[in-house]
C-alpha positions in Angstrom: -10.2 14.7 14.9 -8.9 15.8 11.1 -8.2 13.4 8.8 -4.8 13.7 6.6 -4.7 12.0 3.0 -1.1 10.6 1.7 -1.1 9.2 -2.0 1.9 6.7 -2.6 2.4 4.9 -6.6 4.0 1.8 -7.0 4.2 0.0 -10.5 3.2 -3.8 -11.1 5.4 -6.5 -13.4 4.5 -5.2 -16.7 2.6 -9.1 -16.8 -1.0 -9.0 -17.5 -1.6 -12.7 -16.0 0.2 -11.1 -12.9 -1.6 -8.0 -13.1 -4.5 -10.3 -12.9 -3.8 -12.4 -10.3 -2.2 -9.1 -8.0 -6.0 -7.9 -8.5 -7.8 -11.1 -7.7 -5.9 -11.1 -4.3 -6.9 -7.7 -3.6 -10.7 -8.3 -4.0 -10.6 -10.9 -0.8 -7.4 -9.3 1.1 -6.7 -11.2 3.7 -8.6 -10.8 7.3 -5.3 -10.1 9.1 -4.3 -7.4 7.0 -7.6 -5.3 7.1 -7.3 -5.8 11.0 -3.6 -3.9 10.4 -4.6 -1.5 8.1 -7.9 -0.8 10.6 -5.8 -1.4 13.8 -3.1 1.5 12.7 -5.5 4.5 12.3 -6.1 4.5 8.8 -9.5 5.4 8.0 -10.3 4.8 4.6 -7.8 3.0 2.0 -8.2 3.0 -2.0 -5.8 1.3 -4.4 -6.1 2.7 -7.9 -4.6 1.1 -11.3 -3.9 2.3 -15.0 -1.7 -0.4 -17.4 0.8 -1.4 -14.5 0.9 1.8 -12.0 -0.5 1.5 -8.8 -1.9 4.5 -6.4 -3.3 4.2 -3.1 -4.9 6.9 -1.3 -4.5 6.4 2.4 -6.5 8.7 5.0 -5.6 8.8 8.7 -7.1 10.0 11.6 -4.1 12.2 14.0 -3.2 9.1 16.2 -1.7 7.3 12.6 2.2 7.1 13.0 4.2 6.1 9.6 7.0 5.0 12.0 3.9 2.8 14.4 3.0 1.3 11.5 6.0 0.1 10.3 7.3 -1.0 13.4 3.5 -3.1 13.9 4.2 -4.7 10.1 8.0 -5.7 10.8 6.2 -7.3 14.2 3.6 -9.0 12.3 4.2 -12.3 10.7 1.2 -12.3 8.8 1.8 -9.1 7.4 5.5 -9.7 6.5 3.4 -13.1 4.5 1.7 -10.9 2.7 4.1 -8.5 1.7 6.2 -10.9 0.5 3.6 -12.9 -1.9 2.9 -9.2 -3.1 6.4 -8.4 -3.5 5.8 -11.4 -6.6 3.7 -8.8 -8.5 5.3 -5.9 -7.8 8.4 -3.9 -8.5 10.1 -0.4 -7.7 9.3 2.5 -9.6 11.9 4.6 -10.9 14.8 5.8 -8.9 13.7 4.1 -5.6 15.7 2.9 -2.7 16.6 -0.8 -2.5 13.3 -2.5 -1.4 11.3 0.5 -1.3 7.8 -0.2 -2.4 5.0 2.1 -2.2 6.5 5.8 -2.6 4.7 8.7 -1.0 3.8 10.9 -3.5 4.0 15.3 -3.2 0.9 17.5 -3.6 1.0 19.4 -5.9 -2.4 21.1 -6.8 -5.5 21.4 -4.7 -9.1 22.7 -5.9 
């Protein structure tokens, strides 16, 4: 079973005492949520951040489904919790959609 990487960026309120807090939450994230994230196939999560910008490398195993795992989150109350107390330190990047968050990113070099 191969494993497939996707990289998504989403910025943080340009608010260091948010910035702070958005990073305290994230060193004890919530049971439930590591149960989702565990529960949908995804193998291995990291969240990067520089200033405010946010990057999260995801890696799957071949039964993940993006469409799954939305459907399980929209199903979930806790997760819909948490993505609304996140939704406080967070914001679009550029040019998004209207309440798009995390934007999967194109690659574009590979060594």
């Amino acid at each position: 079973m191969e494993n497939e990487k996707h990289c998504f960026a989403l910025d943080l309120k340009n608010d260091a005492t948010l910035i702070k807090e958005y990073v305290e939450y994230h060193k004890n994230v919530w049971p439930e949520i590591i149960e989702s994230i565990k529960g949908s196939h995804i193998e291995n999560l990291d969240i990067y951040l520089v200033e405010n910008r946010l990057f999260m490398i995801m890696e799957t195993n071949s039964l993940f489904s993006f469409e799954k795992k939305q459907e399980a989150d929209e199903n979930n109350a806790k997760v819909q919790e948490w993505e609304t107390l996140m939704w406080k330190y967070q914001q679009a990047i550029p040019n998004s959609n209207p309440g798009e968050k995390w934007r999967l990113m194109n690659k574009i070099f590979e060594l």
